[in-house]
N, C-alpha and C positions, 0 to 999 in steps of 0.2 A: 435441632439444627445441625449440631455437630455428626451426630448419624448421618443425613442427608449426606451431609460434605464427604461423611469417609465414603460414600459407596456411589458417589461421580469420580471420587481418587481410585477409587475400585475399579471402574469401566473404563477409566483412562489406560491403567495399566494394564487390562486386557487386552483396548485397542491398538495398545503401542507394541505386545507382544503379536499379534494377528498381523496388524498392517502397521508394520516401521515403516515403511516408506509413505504416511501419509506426512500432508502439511499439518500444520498449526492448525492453519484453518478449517479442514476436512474433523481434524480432533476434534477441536471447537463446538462445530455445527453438529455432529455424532454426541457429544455428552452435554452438549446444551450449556455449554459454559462460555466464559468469554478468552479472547487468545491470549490474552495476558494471564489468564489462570492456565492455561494451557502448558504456557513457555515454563510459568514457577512451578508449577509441580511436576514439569514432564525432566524440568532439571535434577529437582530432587529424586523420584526414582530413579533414575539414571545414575544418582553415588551412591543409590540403596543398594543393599543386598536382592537380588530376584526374589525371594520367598518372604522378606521381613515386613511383616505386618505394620510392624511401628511406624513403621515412614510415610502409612498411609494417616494415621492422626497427626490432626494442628500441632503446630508447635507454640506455646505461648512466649509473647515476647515481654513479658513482665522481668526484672530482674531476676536473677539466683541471689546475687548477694548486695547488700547495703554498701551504698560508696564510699568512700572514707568517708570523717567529717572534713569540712574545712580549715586550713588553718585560722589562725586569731587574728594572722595579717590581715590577711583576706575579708574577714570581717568587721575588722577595725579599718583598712581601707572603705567598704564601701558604707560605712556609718558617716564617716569622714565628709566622703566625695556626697553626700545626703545634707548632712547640715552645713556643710560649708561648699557650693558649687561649683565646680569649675570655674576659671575665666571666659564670659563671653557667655555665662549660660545665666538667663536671668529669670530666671523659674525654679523652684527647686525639683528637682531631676526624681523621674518614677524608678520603678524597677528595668524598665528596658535601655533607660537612658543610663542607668546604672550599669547595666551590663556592656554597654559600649565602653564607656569610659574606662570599666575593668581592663577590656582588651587594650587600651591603650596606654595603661600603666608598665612605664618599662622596669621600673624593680619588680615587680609583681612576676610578669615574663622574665626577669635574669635569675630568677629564684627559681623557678621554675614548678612552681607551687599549683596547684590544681586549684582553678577557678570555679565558677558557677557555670553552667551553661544554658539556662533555663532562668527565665524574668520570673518563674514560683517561686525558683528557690530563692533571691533576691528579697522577694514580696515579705516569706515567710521571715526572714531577718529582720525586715523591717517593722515589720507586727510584733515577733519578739522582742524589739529594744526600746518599744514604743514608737518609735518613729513614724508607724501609721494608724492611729489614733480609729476607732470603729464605734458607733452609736451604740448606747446601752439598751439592750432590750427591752422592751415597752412589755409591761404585766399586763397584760388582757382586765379590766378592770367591768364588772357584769356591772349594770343598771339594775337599777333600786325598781323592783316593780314596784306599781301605785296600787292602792285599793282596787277592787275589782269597781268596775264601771265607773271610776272615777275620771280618767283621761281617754279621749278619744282620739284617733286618728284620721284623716281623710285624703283622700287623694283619687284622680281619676284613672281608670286605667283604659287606654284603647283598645277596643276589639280590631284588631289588626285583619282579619281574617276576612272579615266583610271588606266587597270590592268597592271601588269609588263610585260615585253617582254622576255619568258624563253630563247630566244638567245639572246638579245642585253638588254637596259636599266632595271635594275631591283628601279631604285629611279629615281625621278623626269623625269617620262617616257613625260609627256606630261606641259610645264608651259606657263605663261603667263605673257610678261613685260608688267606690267601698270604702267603708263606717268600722274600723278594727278598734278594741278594746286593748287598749297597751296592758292592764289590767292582769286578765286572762285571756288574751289573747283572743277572743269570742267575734267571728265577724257579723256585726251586729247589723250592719246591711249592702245590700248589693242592687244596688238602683240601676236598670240597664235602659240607657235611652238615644236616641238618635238627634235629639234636639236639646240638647245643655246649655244652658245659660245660664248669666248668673241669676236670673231669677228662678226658674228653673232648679239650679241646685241651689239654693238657697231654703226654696220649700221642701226640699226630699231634704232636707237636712232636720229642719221643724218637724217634719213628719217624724224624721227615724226620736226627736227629741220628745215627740208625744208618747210615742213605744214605749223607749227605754227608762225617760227622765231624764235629770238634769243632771249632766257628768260638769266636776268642777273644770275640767278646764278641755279645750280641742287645740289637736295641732294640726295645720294647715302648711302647704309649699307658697310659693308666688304665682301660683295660674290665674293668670286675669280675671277670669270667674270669682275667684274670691276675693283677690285685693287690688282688684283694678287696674289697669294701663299705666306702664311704668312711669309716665310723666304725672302722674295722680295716689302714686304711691303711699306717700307720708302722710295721706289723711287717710280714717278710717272709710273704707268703704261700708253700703248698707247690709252688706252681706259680716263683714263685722261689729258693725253698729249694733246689728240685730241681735245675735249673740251675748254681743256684753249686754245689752238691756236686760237680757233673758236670765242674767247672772254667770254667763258662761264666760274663762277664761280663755281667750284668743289667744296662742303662740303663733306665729307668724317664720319659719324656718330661713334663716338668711339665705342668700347664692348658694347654689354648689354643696349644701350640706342636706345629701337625701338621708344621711343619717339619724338626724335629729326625726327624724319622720321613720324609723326601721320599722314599726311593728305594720303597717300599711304597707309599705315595700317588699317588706317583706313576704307577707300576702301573696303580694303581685308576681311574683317569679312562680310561687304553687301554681296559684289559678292560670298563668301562661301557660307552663309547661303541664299543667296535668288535665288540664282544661279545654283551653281554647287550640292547644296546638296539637290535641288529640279530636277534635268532636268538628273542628275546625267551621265553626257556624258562618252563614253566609248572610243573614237578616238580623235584624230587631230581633223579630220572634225568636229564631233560632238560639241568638245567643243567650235571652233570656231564657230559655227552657234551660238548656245544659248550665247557666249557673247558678239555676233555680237546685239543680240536680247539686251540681259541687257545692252552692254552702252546706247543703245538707249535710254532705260527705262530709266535709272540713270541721264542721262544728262535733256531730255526733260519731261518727265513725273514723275518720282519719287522724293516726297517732299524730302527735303536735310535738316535738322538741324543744319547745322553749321551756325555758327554768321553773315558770309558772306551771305548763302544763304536766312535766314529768314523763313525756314520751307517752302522753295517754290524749284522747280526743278533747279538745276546751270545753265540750259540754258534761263530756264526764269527770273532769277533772274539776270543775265548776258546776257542779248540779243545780245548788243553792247558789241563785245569786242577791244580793241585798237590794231593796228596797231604794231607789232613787227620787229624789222632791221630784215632783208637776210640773208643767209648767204654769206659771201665775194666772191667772182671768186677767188681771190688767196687767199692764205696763207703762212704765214711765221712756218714753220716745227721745229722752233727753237727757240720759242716766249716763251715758258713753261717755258724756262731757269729762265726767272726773277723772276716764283714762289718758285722758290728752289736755288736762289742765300742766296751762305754762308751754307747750308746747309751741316749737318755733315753724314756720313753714316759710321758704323763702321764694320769692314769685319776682317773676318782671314785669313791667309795666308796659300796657300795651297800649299803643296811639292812643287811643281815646282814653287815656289815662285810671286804666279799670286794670283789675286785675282777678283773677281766677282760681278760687278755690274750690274743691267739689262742685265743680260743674255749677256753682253760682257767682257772677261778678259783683267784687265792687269797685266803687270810686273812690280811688287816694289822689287823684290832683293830676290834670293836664300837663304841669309841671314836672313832672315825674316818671313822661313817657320814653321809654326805653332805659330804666333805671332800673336797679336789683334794690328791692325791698324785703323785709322783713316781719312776716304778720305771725304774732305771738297772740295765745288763743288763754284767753280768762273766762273760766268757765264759770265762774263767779257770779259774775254780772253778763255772760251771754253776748262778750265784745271782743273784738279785734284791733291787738295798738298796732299801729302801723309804723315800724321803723323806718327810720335810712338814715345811714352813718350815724348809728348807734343812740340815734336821736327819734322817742315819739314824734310822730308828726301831726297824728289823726289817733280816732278812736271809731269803729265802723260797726253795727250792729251786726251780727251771726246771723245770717238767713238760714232756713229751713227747719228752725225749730217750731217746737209743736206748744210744751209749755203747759200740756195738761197728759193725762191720763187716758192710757185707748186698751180697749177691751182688744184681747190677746187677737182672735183673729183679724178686726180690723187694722191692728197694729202689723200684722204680717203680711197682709196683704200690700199696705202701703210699701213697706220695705221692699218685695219683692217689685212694687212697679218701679220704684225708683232703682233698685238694682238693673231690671232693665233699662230705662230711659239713660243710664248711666251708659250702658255696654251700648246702646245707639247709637248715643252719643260721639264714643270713643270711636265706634265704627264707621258715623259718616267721617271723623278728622281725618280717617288714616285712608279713606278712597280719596279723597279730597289732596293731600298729600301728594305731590308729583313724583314718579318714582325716579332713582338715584342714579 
């Protein structure tokens, strides 16, 4: 850049020796520069020597020499005017407020002692005598990876790329459940469908669980697919029900923390950018093809950097992977109960004195309509106490228990219809709903 610079300083000083009688601006528009670079350096050749080279390089404006220090007054004043403020100043005073008050110190000016000029230099005072206190840096602390194929990840990722359907889906036209191994890192599936629900992904979950086995535990975000419409939150939905019966441990990620979820996220930034925002698929089919193509890549061919995989591909890095349980022939439909024994769910009571848990009502009492109650879940005995003001009132039987034993795919099936009938559900309240 500097080259450039000296040899428009170059053509300047030619022009000015050829045509002195031009303007500013005629210079200007001949060396391609602007008039104010014109006026500053047509001033400086002009006290140059006619042959002296030097005057055509920058000159830096860095200092030559270190300023004095400041004196100890000067110092010990503005420590001063910091913990003790002004009159009339009812905040304690930054660096710039600092520097006013400097200026208006008259022994400071009768001394005639060199002040600060600059709210840095202030700053840096202040950091040296403590007075501005700075958070200690946080040690980057790595996660403990789990067994290989022990914990799973899940989460949807949208094919952004596919356009919207002016009859039918205008958002999340076309998405993709990916199934990541926190493990080693392994993406163990990539379900790409146009039609998600929670029953829906509820089976391509079963499915990827018949593949792989039985990882001890899966972590999951809050997308209504898997745990329901946020007024139905606090009870297990069947898409978690299903899971714990299966022996699988549900984690459930609070708000706002995509972190607890990274090895599936993190996924999702690869397959964006090296994926879908290159191959840029317009369909179903399309997307499916290209990330039929990238797991390939991602698993066997494409270096991995996570600590597991050592900068080498997860399937090579993980060749041997161990041996995971079945899933059971039967299942107990009613096993979930022990994760939510004692648990409190608090509901109101609606005119006709009923109230609403998973989508089944019951009767706590006429009496009690538009009241805030308390229904605490005994899995015990398969009942519901009914508080209010801290007092039992009732005792109400648990609907939708099964109570016996169901052969795995009958039992999956059931789930998945009630996973639907659930998302219906939730679907006709919120048409229904008058908008705001």
């Amino acid at each position: 850049m500097e080259e450039q610079w000296y040899v428009d300083r170059c053509l300047l000083r030619d022009l000015l020796r050829v045509h002195p009688d031009w303007t500013q601006q005629q210079l200007a528009q001949q060396s391609g520069r602007s008039v104010g670079w014109v006026k500053q350096w047509k001033r400086r050749l002009r006290d140059a020597a006619p042959g002296d080279d030097g005057a055509l390089w920058g000159q830096s404006r860095a200092r030559k020499h270190h300023p004095p220090p400041l004196d100890c007054a000067v110092i010990d004043r503005i420590l001063a005017i910091r913990d003790q403020p002004p009159a009339g100043l009812a905040r304690v005073p930054g660096p710039r407020a600092i520097l006013y008050y400097l200026g208006q110190d008259a022994a400071l000016l009768a001394s005639g002692t060199r002040l600060p000029r600059s709210a840095r230099t202030i700053w840096r005072i202040l950091t040296g005598h403590g007075r501005i206190a700075h958070p200690p840096s946080r040690a980057h602390q790595p996660l403990d990876r789990p067994p290989p194929l022990t914990a799973w990840q899940l989460d949807f990722k949208d094919v952004t790329t596919v356009p919207a359907d002016p009859d039918g889906k205008r958002q999340h036209v076309v998405e993709t459940l990916n199934i990541v191994d926190s493990g080693t890192s392994i993406l163990l599936e990539a379900r790409v469908r146009a039609d998600f629900t929670a029953a829906t992904a509820l089976d391509a979950v079963v499915q990827a669980l018949r593949a792989h086995g039985l990882p001890e535990r899966i972590t999951i975000d809050r997308d209504p697919r898997f745990v329901g419409a946020a007024s139905g939150r606090d009870f297990p939905t069947p898409f978690v029900r299903c899971l714990t019966c299966l022996g699988v441990e549900v984690d459930i990620c609070p708000p706002h923390r995509p972190d607890l979820n990274c090895s599936v996220e993190r996924y999702h930034r690869s397959y964006d950018r090296e994926c879908l925002r290159i191959h840029h698929p317009t369909s179903e089919e399309q997307a499916a093809a290209v990330t039929a193509d990238f797991v390939r890549q991602y698993n066997e061919q494409r270096p991995n950097q996570a600590r597991s995989c050592g900068n080498r591909p997860p399937r090579v890095a993980f060749p041997d992977l161990p041996p995971r349980p079945a899933l059971p022939t039967t299942v107990d439909p009613d096993a979930w109960l022990r994760t939510v024994d004692g648990r409190s769910f608090a509901r109101k009571v609606r005119y006709d004195g009923t109230v609403t848990l998973a989508g089944d009502r019951y009767y706590v009492g006429q009496k009690l309509a538009g009241q805030p109650v308390v229904l605490r879940l005994r899995a015990a005995d398969h009942t519901l106490d009914v508080l209010h003001h801290q007092q039992v009132l009732r005792q109400v039987r648990l609907k939708g228990l099964l109570e016996a034993a169901l052969p795995l795919d009958d039992y999956v099936a059931l789930m998945c219809a009630q996973a639907q009938l659930r998302q219906d559900r939730t679907a006709r309240l919120t048409q229904r709903r008058p908008a705001a």
